[in-house]
N, C-alpha and C positions, 0 to 999 in steps of 0.2 A: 774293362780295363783293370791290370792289376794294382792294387792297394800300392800307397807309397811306402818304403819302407824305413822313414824317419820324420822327423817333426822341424823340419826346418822352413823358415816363414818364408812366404811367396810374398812380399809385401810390395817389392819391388813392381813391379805389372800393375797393379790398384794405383800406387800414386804418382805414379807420370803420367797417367792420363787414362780415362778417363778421370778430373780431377774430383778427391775426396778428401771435405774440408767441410768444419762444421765454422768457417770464419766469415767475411761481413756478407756471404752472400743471405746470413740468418736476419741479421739485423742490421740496423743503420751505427751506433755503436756499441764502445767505444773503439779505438784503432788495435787494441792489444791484448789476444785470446792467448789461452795455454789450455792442455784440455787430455783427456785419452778415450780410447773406445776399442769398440770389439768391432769386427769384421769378417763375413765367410766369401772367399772367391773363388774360382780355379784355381788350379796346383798351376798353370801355366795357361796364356792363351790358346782356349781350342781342348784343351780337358774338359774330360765329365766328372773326374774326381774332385771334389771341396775338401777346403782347411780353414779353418778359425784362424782369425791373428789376430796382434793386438793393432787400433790404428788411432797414434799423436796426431796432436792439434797443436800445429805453433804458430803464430801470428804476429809479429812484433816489429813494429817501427821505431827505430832509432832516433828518437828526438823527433827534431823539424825537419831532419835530412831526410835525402831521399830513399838512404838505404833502409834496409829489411832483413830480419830473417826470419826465413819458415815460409810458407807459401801463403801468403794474402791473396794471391793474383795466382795460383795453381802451381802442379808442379809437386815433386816431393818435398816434407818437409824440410828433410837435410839438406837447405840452401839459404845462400845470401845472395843480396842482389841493390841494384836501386831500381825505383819508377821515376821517373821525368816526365811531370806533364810537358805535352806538348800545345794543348789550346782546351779551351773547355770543353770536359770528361771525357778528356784522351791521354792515354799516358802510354810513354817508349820504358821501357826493361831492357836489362841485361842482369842474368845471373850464373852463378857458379853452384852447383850443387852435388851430391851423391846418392846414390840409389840406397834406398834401405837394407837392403837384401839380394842375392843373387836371385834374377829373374827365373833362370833355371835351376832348378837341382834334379838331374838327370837320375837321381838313385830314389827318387819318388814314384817312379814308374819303371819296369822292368824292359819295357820297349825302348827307353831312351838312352837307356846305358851306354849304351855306344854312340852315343850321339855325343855326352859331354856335357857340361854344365854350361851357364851361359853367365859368366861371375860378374859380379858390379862394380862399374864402372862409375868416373868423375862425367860428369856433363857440363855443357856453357849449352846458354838459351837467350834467345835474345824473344823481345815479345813486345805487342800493341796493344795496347784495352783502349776499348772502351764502358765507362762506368756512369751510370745515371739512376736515380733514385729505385727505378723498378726492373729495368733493364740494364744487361751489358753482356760484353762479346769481347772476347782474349784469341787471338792469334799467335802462336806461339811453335818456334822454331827450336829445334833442340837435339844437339850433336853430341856425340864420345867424343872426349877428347882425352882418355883415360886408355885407348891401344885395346880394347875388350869388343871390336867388332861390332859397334850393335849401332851404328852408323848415324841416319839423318831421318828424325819424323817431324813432323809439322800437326799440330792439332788447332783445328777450330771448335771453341766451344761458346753456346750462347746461352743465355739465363733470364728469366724471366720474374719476377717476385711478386708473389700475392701475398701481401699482409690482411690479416683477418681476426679480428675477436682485438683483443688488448697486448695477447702475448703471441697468438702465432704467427708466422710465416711458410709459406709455400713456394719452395723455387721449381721451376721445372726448363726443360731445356736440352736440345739434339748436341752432340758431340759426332766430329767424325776427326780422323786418324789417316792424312796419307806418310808412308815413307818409301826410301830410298831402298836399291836393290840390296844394299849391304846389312841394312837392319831387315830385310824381308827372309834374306839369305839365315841370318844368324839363328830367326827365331821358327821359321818355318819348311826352311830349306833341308835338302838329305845330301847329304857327298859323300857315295861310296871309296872314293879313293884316299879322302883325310876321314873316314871311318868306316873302315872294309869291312867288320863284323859285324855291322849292322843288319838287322831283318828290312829293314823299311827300305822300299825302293828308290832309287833316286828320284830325285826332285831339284826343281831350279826354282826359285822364290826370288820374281821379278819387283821391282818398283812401282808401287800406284797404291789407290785406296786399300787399307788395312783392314778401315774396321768403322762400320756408321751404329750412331745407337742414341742415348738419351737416360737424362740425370733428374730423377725424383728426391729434392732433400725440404722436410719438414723439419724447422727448428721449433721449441715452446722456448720462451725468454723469460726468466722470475728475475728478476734483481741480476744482479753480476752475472749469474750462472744462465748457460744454455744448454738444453736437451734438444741432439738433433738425431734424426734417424734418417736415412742414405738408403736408394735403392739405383742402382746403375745396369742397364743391361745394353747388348752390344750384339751386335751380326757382321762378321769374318768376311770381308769383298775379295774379288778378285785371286789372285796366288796363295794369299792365307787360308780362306776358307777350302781350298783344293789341294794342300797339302798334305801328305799321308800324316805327318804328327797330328794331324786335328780329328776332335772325335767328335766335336758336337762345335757346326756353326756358332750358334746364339750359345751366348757366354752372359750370367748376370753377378752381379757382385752387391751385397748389403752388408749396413754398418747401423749401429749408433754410437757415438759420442757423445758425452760431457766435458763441458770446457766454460773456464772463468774468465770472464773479460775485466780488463783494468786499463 
């Protein structure tokens, strides 16, 4: 695959899912992280090509209320929202947020030029957790609602927690990704007739599983401060992984962060 030829951050892809957060899934508290870290992923879902970014930790609860911003419960951080328990360690969401970065940048790779960028967009997400001392599990729905094409996915993601020694933590836990024909089209799809100069052959990028995989994140906790380190990897289902954009099914992504809780 040809080099990309600019430096513009793919961050967008990394944190809507699968989610990457160094926040309570490290430790039990306190409720209010801020934090930054480094991160290498694919230039796009389905590339072989990698870029370093930078990747924020925000986590902040507004008082007693039930709003929020930053992702405590996943999600990119550029959002607000509230949780509402609904009965013990269950809680309803809705939030508002924006993608970090344009998913695509089409001038990263010389095959996709004609294909176009895939720009970012506003999102609404509505979402269920459940959260208990060692385990929990977030379902979460999440649409454009920003007119940027990139349509309806659903992610289930579960967690597991091994606390060990005095300071660290082990989370580990499967993630899967279905969506909608309209986000499978955007990001996978080819249509020669809205981009006729294209080399890549047409393709039709139907609705169903995206993408199954699983989240390794080791936090260490000293005082206030967390060091956590992130490995994420991912395998392409159905229409994605058969796409001509795709160049390598299994896709994995790592991070570490630092971040202060108060």
């Amino acid at each position: 695959m040809l080099r990309s030829r600019n430096a513009r951050l793919a961050l967008g892809a990394l944190l809507a899912v699968p989610v990457w957060t160094a926040h309570a899934q490290t430790t039990d508290a306190p409720h209010n992280r801020i934090g930054i870290g480094v991160a290498t992923i694919p230039d796009y879902p389905g590339s072989d090509e990698r870029r370093t970014v930078p990747l924020p930790v925000l986590s902040l609860r507004l008082g007693d209320t039930p709003f929020y911003l930053g992702n405590p419960l996943g999600g990119t951080p550029l959002q607000a929202g509230l949780a509402l328990p609904l009965r013990s360690h269950w809680l309803f969401g809705l939030a508002l947020s924006t993608q970090v970065v344009d998913p695509r940048d089409a001038s990263r790779d010389d095959r996709l030029d004609d294909l176009g960028n895939i720009d970012r967009t506003a999102l609404g997400s509505a979402f269920i957790a459940y959260r208990a001392r060692r385990f929990s599990a977030t379902l979460r729905s999440t649409s454009d609602i920003g007119g940027q094409h990139q349509g309806t996915t659903v992610d289930l993601g579960l967690r597991v927690r091994h606390p060990f020694g005095a300071h660290w933590v082990l989370s580990t836990g499967p993630n899967l990704r279905w969506a909608n024909g309209e986000h499978m089209q955007t990001y996978f799809g080819v249509d020669p007739i809205a981009h006729p100069t294209t080399s890549l052959p047409a393709y039709d990028a139907g609705a169903g599983i995206q993408s199954v995989g699983g989240t390794v994140q080791l936090g260490y906790r000293l005082g206030d401060w967390t060091l956590a380190g992130l490995v994420n990897g991912e395998r392409l289902q159905g229409d994605a992984k058969d796409s001509p954009i795709v160049e390598q099914r299994h896709n994995f992504s790592a991070g570490l962060t630092a971040s202060y809780s108060f």
